[in-house]
N, C-alpha and C positions, 0 to 999 in steps of 0.2 A: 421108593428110590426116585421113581419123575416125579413125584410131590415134593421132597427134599429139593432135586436139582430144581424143578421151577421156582420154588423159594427163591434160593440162591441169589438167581439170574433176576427175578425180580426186587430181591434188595439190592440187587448192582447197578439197575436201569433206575431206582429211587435214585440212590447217590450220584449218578450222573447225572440224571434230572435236575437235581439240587445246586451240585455243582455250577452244573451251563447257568442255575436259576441266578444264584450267588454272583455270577460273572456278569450277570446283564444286571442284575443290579447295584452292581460296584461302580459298572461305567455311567 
């Protein structure tokens, strides 16, 4: 069950990461 939920949370902070990444290299 905490190995599932930390998954989760860590493919969520990837996509975020990515996100913010994708934004700074648009500008």
């Amino acid at each position: 069950m905490y190995e599932t939920k930390y998954k989760k949370l860590s493919a969520n902070a990837k996509l975020v990461y990515a996100m913010l990444l994708y934004r700074t290299n648009l500008s």
